[in-house]
C-alpha positions as CSV (number, residue, x, y, z in Angstrom):
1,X,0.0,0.0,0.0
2,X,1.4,3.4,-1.3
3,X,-0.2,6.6,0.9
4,X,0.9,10.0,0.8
5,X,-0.5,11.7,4.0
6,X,-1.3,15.2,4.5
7,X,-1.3,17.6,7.0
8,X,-2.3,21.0,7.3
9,X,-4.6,21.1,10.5
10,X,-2.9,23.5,12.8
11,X,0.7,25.2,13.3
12,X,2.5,23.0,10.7
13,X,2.8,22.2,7.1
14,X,3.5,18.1,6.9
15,X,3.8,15.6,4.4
16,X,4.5,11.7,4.4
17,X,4.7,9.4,1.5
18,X,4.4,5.2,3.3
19,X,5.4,2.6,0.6
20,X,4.8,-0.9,1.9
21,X,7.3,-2.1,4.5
22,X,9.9,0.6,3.4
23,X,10.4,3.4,6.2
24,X,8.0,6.3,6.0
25,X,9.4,9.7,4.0
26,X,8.2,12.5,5.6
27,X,8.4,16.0,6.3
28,X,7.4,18.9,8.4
29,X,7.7,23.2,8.5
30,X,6.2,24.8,11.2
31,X,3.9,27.7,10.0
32,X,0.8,29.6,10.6
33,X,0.6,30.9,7.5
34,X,1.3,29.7,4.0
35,X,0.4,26.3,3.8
36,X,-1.0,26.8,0.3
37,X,2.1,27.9,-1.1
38,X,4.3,25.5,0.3
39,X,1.9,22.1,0.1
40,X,2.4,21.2,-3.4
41,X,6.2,21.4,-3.5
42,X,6.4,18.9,0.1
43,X,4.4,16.8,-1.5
44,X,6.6,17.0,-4.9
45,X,9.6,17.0,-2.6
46,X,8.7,14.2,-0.2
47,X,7.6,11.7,-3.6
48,X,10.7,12.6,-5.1
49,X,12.9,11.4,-1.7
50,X,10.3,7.9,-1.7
51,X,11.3,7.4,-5.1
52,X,8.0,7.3,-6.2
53,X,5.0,8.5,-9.1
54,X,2.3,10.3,-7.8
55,X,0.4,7.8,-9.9
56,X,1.7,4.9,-8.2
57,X,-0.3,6.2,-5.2
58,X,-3.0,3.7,-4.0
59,X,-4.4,6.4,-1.8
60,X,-4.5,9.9,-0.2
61,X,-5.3,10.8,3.8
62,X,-5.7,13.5,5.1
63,X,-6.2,15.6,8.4
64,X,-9.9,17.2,8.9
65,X,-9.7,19.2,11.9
66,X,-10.2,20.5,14.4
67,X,-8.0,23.1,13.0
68,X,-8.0,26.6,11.6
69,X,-10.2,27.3,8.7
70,X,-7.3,28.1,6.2
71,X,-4.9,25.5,6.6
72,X,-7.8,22.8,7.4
73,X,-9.0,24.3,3.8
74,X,-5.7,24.2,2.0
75,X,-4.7,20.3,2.7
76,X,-8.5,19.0,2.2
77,X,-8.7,21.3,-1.8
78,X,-5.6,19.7,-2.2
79,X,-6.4,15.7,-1.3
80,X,-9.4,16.0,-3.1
81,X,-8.2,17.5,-6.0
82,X,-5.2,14.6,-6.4
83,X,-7.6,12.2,-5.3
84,X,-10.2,12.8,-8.8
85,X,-7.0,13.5,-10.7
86,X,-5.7,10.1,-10.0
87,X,-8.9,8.4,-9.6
88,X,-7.5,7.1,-6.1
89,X,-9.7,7.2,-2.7
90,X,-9.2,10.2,-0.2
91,X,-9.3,9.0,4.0
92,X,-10.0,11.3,6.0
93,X,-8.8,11.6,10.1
94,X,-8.8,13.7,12.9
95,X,-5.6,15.6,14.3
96,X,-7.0,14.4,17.6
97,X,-6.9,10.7,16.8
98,X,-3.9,10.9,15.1
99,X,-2.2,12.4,17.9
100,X,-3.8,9.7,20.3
101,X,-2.9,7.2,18.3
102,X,0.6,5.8,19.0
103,X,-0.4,5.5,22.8
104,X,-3.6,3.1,21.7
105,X,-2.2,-0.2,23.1
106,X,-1.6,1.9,26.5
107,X,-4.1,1.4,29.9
108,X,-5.8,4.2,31.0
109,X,-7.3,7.1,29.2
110,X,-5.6,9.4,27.2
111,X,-6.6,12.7,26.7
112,X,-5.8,14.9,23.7
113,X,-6.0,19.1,24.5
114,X,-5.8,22.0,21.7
115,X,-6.1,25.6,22.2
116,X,-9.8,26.8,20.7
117,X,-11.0,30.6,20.1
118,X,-10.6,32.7,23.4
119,X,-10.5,30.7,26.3
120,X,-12.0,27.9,25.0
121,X,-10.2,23.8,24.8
122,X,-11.2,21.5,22.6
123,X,-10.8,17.9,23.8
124,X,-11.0,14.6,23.0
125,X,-10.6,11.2,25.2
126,X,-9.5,8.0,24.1
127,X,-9.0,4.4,25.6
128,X,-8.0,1.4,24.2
129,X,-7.5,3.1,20.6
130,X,-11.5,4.1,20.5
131,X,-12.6,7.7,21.0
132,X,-15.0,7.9,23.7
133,X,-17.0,11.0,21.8
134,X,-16.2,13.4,19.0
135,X,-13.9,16.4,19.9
136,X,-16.2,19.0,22.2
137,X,-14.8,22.5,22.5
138,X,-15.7,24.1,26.3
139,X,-14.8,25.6,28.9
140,X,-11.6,24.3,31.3
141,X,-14.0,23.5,34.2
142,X,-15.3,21.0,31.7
143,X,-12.2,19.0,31.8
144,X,-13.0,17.9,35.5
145,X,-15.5,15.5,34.2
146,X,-13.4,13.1,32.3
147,X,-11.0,12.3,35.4
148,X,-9.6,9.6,35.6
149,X,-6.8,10.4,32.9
150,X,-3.7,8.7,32.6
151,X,-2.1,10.7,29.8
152,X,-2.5,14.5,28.7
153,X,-1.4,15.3,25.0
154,X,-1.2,18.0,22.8
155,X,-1.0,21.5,24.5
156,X,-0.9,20.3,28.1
157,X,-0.6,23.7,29.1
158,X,-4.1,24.2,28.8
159,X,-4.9,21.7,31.9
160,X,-2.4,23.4,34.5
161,X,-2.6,21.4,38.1
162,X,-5.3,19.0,36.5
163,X,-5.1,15.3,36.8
164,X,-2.4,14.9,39.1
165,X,0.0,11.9,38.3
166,X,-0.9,11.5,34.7
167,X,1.6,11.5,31.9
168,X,1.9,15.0,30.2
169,X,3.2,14.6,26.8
170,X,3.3,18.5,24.7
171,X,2.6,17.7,20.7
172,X,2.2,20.7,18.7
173,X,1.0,18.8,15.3
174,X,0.2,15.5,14.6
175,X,2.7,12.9,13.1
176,X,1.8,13.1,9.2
177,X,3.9,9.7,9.3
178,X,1.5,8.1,11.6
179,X,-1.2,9.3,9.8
180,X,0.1,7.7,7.0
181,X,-0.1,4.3,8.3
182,X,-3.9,4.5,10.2
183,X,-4.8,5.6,6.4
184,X,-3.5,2.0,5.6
185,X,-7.0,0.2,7.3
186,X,-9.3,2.8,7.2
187,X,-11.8,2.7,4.8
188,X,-13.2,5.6,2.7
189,X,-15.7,8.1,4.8
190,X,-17.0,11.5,4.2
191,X,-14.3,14.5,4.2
192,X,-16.2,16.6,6.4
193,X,-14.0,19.3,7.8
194,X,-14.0,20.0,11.9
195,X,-13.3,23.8,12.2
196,X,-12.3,25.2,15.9
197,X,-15.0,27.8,15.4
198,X,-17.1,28.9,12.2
199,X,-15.9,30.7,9.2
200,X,-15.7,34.4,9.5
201,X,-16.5,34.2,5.5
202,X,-20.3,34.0,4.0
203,X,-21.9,32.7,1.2
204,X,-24.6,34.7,-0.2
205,X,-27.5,33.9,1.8
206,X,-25.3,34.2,4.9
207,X,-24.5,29.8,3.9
208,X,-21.2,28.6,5.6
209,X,-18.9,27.1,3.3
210,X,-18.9,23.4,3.0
């Protein structure tokens, strides 16, 4: 299985080719900004270092959110575009569960934290590899409710003094590698974006953008 894994979700502009049982090519540029300008030559650059075609591609994954509105934009146009051009299937997955994911065979719960609009969190818990409810976005007093948590990741920060004793583990971005290789099982779903809040931009008729 040949993927080429893209992420564009938050603060960083990554790229991962996986090609069988051959180590995963990858690459990463931290960035706010300009993710549309520098997506397309990663993705040029990272294929060229695997060694491979983009039309010996079996398949395309990437990140839906939560993440800004922009970035989250630029690396879904682009997955779906490459996707119809090479008549290959597009996989969608969360930043959340891609971050989670290396720590699935772990016991406890393992809770995943990114910074939302204002003083909002979003949040999402895992155990045993299986989400235990979509991403919420609240309030810190919220967080009290999911106690007991063996593992904070993401921006840990955001829980100061919380869930004493439990592994704190800061991830800006996801691993684009590891998303790479969940893209590997995961059968084809609907790329529906998850935005940390709506788009400041209208459609006329005041319609959010798909």
């Amino acid at each position: 299985m040949r993927v080429l894994a893209i992420d564009t979700c938050l603060a960083a502009c990554s790229v991962a080719v996986l090609d069988g049982e051959r180590p995963v090519v990858s690459t990463s540029e931290p960035m706010d900004r300009g993710h549309q300008e520098r997506l397309a030559p990663l993705a040029q650059e990272v294929m060229a270092r695997a060694g491979l075609a983009f039309a010996e591609l079996d398949r395309i994954a990437v990140t839906l959110g939560p993440g800004s509105f922009t970035g989250l934009r630029v690396g879904l146009a682009f997955a779906k575009g490459l996707g119809l051009a090479l008549g290959r299937p597009v996989i969608g997955l969360g930043c959340l569960e891609v971050l989670a994911a290396p720590f699935a065979g772990s016991p406890g719960r393992t809770l995943v934290l990114l910074p939302g609009r204002g003083e909002a969190i979003c949040h999402q818990v895992f155990e045993g590899g299986i989400a235990r409810g979509p991403p919420v976005l609240g309030p810190e007093a919220d967080l009290e409710a999911l106690a007991p948590v063996a593992r904070i990741l993401g921006d840990v920060a955001l829980a100061p003094g919380r869930f004493p004793g439990a592994e704190r583990l800061a991830l800006a971005v996801p691993d684009v590698a590891v998303a790479a290789q969940m893209a590997v099982l995961r059968p084809p779903g609907p790329l529906i974006p998850l935005y940390m809040r709506a788009p400041d931009a209208r459609l006329p008729g005041g319609r959010l953008p798909e």
